[in-house]
C-alpha positions, 0 to 999 in steps of 0.5 A: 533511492537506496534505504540506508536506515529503516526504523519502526517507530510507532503502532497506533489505532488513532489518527493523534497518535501518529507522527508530528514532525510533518514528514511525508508518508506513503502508505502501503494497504491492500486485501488481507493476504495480498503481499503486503508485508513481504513487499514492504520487506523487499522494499526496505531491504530488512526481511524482519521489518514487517511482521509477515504471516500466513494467517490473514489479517496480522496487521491490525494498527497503523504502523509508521517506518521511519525511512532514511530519517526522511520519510515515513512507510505506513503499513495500513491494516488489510481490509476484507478480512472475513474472519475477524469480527464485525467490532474489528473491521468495523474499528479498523474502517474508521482509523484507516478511513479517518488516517486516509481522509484527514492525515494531512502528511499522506502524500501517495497510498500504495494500494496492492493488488493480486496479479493472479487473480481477476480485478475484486469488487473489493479493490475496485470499490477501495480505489473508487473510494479513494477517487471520491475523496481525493486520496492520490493513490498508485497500483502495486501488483504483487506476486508477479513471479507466480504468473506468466508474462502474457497471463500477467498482461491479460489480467493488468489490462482486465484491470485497465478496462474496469478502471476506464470504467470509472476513470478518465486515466489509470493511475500510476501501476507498478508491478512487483515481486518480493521473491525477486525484488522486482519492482523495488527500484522502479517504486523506490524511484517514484517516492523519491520524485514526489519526495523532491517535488515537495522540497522544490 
């Protein structure tokens, strides 16, 4: 799949103010600081699409991209965000709790995970959350190019072990890096799979 047109077209904190025209969303979360912004960026082709920061938690709404006028990007609030305050993580929870549990057009969340660092407490809950309620999710490593080949291998089967833990299959893993646009057509190809399934 090539993006030709990618268009921001809404910001919002409620589940009724998102999109009505029933096109199918694939959602992007993670932890603060994991990528998120500059993977969608590389995804999409357009560096200014998502706002990217150094400062963790930028992302504070629920961001819809009209892709190729066929399909939505969401772009989730980061969670684990220390610093923000109680009242915000806690408002945050909700509308991301209540857009992944009740949007009915979310057809696959991408959850990012930091391919340097050990499987997080944090990540393992979210996916495991997710199991229990049967958001149909996939495993984006980012940040490849930071690592080793062999180093990376160590921690995806780090993740691997914790997951059987839990899980009697891993679900679908990628790994990407926004520097070099690795991981770009390997994702872009699997939304556009799903995308034809739900036209079949």
């Amino acid at each position: 799949m090539i993006i030709k047109e990618a268009v921001f077209v809404i910001s919002n904190d409620k589940l009724e103010n998102c999109p009505k025209d029933g096109l199918a969303e694939f959602a992007f979360i993670g932890r603060s600081n994991v990528g998120k912004s500059s993977l969608i960026n590389m995804i999409t082709g357009n560096k200014k699409l998502a706002k990217t920061s150094g400062r963790p938690g930028k992302t504070q709404l629920i961001n819809h991209f009209l892709i190729n006028k066929s399909w939505y990007l969401v772009d989730l609030p980061g969670y684990g965000y220390a610093k923000a305050s109680k009242n915000a993580r806690a408002k945050w929870e909700v509308f991301i709790s209540d857009y992944l549990t009740k949007r009915e057009t979310l057809v696959n969340v991408f959850v990012l995970l930091d391919s340097r660092l050990d499987p997080q407490q944090i990540d393992l809950e979210f996916m495991n959350w997710c199991g229990e309620k049967q958001i149909p999710f996939s495993m984006v490593f980012t940040k490849i190019d930071k690592l080793s080949s062999t180093a990376l291998q160590k921690n995806l089967a780090k993740y691997k072990k914790e997951m059987l833990k839990y899980w009697d299959a891993i679900p679908p893993v990628f790994t990407s890096s926004a520097e070099s646009a690795f991981g770009k057509e390997t994702i872009l190809n699997y939304i556009d799979a799903i995308n034809k399934n739900l036209e079949a």
